[in-house]
C-alpha positions in Angstrom: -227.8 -154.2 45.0 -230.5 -155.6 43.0 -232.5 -159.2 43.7 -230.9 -160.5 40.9 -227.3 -159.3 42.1 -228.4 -160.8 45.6 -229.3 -164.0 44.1 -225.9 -164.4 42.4 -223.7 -163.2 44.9 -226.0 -166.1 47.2 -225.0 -168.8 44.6 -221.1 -167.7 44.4 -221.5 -168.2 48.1 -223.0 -171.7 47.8 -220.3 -172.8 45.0 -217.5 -171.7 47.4 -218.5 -173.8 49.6 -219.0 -176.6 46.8 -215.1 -175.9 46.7 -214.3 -176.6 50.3 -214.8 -173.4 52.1 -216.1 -174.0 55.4 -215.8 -171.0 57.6 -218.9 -169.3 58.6 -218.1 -165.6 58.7 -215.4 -166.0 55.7 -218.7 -166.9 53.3 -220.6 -164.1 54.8 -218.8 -161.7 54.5 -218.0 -163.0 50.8 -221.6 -162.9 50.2 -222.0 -159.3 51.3 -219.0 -157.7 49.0 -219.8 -157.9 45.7 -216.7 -159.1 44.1 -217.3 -157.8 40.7 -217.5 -154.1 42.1 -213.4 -154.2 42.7 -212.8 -156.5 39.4 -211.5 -154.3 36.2 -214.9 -153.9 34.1 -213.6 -156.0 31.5 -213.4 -158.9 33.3 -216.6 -157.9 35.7 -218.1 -161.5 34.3 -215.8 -163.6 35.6 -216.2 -162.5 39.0 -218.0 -164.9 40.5 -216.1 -167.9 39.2 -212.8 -168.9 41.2 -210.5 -167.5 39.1 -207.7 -164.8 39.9 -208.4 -161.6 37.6 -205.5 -159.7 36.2 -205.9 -155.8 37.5 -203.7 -152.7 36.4 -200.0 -152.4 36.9 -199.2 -156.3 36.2 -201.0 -157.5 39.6 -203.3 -159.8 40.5 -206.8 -160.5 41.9 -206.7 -163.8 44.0 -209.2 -166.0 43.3 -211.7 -166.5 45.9 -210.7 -169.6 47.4 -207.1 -168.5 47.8 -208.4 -165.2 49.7 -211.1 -167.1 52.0 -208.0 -169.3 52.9 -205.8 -166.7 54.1 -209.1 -164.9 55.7 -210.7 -168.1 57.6 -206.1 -168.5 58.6 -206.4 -165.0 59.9 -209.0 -165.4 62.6 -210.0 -161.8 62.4 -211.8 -160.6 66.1 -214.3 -157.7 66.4 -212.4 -154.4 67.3 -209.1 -155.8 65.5 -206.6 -153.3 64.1 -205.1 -155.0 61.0 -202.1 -154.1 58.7 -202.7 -155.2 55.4 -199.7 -155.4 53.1 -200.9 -155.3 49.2 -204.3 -153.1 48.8 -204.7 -154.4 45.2 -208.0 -154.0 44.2 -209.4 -153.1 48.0 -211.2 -156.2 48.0 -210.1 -157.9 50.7 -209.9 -154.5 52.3 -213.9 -154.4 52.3 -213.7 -158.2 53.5 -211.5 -157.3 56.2 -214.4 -154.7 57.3 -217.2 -157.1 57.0 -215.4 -159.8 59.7 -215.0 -156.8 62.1 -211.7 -154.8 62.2 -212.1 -151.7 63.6 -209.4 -150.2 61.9 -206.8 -151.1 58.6 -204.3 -149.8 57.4 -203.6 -151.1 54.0 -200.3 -150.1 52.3 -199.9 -150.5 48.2 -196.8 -150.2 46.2 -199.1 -148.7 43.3 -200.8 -145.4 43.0 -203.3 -146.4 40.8 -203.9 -149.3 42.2 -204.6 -147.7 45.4 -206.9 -144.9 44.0 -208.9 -147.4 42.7 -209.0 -149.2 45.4 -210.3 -146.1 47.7 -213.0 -145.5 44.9 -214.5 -149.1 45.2 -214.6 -149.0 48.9 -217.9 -147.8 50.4 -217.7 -144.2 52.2 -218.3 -145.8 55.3 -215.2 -148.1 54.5 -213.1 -145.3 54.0 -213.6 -144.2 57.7 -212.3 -147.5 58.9 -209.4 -148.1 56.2 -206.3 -146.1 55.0 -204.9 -147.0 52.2 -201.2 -145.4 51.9 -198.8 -145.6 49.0 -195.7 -147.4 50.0 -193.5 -150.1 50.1 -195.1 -152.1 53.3 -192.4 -154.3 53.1 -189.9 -151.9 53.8 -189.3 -150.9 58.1 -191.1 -148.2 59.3 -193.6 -147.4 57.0 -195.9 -149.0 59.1 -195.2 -146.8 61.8 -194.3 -148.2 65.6 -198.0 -149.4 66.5 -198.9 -153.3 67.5 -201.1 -154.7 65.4 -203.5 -157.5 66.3 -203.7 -159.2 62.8 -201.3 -158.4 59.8 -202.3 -160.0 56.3 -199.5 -159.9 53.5 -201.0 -160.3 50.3 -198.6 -162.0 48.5 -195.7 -164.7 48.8 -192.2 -163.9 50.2 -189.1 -166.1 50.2 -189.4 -164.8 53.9 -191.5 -162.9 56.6 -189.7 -160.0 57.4 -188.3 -159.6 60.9 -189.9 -156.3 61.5 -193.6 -157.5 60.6 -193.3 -160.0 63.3 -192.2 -157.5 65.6 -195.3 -155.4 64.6 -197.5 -158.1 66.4 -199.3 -157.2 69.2 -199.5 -160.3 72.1 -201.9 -162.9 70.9 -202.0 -161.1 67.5 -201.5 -163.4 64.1 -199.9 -162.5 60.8 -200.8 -164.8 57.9 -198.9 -164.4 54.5 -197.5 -167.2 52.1 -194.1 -168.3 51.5 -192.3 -168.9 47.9 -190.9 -172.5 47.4 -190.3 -174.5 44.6 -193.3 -176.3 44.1 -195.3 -173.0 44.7 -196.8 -170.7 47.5 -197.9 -172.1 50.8 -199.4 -170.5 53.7 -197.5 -169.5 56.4 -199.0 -168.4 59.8 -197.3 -166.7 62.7 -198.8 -165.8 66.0 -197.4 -164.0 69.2 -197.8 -165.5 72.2 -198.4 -163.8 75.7 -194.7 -163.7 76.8 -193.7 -162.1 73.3 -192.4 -165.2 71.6 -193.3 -165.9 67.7 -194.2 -169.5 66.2 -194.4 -169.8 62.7 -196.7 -173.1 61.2 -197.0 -173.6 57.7 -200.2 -174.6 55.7 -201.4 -176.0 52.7 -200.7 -174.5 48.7 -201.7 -171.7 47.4 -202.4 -170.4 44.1 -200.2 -166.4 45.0 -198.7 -164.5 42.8 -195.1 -162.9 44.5 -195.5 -159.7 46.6 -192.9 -157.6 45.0 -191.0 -155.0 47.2 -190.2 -151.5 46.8 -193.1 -148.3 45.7 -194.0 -147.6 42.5 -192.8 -143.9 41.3 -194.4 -144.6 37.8 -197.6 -146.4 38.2 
């Protein structure tokens, strides 16, 4: 990265938090992935502005604010095995790294998108995250394991039963709900004696997570 990249990616820190975001590690780890490395080259310019950027296949790049929401919600721990449902660009992938998982894996509905997302990530990424082409909506594909954090990027009309049950005790899954007057962030967290509590949180701006793979794209 070059001074003057550092120097940017310093002020798109400082302008985050201009827009409300408070949490520590969230902003560094922002600070350390270059956004415009897993934004389409076309729009590379806007990266640093808090604006969601259209990628390939008719998705979405949440803007910045929207993903350190969902990223300060998740409380990620050092050593954390996540599920992430909707790769999209890999950039939350990479952020996901930086706050300490130990392992991800990321499941996307779209081969190119997933490709591309591989090719951003740093090698050393690529050790701790597998991205696999699927539908993580759907049971199973996720295999059997627990996981201690599971973050859906997109919003449902409902958490599926079988993420919840993919929850490890203590673990968190944080995802955003459909309603009327738009997304909202949904949390749920599994207690020591196996029970799940849902809370829900403010707005967000989320585009739907649609279900099912792609065979085309």
């Amino acid at each position: 990265m070059t001074m003057e990249g550092s120097v940017e990616d310093a002020a798109f820190v400082m302008a985050l938090r201009g827009l409300g975001v408070r949490d520590t590690n969230t902003l560094r780890a922002m600070e350390r992935v270059p956004r415009a490395r897993f934004a389409p080259r076309e729009h590379r310019d806007l990266a640093r502005r808090d604006v969601a950027l259209p990628l390939p296949c008719g998705q979405t790049m949440s803007a910045p604010t929207v993903v350190a929401a969902m990223l300060t919600a998740l409380k990620v721990r050092p050593s954390a095995r996540i599920l992430e449902i909707g790769t999209g660009s890999g950039y939350v992938t990479a952020l996901l790294i930086r706050l300490g998982a130990a392992s991800i894996l990321s499941v996307e509905r779209y081969a190119t998108l997933a490709e591309d997302a591989v090719s951003a990530l740093d090698p050393e990424d690529r050790v701790i995250a597998r991205v696999e082409v699927g539908d993580g909506l759907e049971p199973g594909v996720a295999g059997k394991g627990a996981f201690d954090r599971i973050l859906v990027n997109g919003a449902l009309p409902a958490i599926p039963a079988h993420l919840d049950a993919l929850l490890a005790p203590g673990g968190r899954l944080v995802g955003a709900l459909a309603e009327a007057g738009g997304a909202r962030l949904v949390l749920a967290d599994r207690g020591g004696e196996g029970a799940v509590v849902k809370n829900l949180g403010g707005r967000l701006r989320l585009a739907p997570l649609t279900p099912g793979r792609a065979f085309v794209l």
